[in-house]
C-alpha positions in Angstrom: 142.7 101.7 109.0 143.6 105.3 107.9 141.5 105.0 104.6 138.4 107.2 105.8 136.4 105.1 104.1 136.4 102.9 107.8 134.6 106.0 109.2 131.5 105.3 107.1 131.7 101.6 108.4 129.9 102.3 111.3 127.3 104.9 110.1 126.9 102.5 107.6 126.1 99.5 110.4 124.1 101.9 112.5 121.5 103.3 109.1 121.0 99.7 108.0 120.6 98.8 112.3 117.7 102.1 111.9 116.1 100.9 109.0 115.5 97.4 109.9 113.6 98.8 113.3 111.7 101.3 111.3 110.6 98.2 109.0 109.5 96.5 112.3 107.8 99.2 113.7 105.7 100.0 111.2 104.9 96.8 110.3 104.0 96.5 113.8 101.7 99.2 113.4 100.1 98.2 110.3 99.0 95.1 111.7 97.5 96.6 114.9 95.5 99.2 112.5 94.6 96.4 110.3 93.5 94.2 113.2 91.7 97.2 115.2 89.9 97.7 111.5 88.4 94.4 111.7 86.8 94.6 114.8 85.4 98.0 113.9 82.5 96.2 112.2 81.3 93.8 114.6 81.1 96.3 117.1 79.2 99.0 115.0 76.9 96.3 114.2 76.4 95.4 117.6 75.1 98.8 118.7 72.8 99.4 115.8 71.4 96.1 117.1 71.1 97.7 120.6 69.7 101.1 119.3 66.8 99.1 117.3 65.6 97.1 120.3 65.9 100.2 122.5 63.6 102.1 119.4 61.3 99.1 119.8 60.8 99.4 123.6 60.3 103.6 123.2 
């Protein structure tokens, strides 16, 4: 145990620990853009619907 390479043992444990929950989170993220993109459409589509029969009754 006095070979400092054991003192990069735990950095070592703790960067790949970080980098796994990065992964996650933005993966995480990514699909809640993705998903939120998605729904985007319908809901543009469903006010132009709205503006064009409010247009018709002006």
């Amino acid at each position: 145990m006095d070979h400092p390479f054991w003192l990069l043992v735990p950095w070592l444990v703790f960067s790949i620990g970080m980098g796994l929950k990065t992964w996650k989170v933005t993966r995480l993220i990514n699909h809640q853009l993705r998903r939120s993109a998605w729904g985007v459409e319908p809901f543009r589509a469903g006010l132009e619907r709205n503006w064009q029969r409010n247009q018709s009754l002006s």
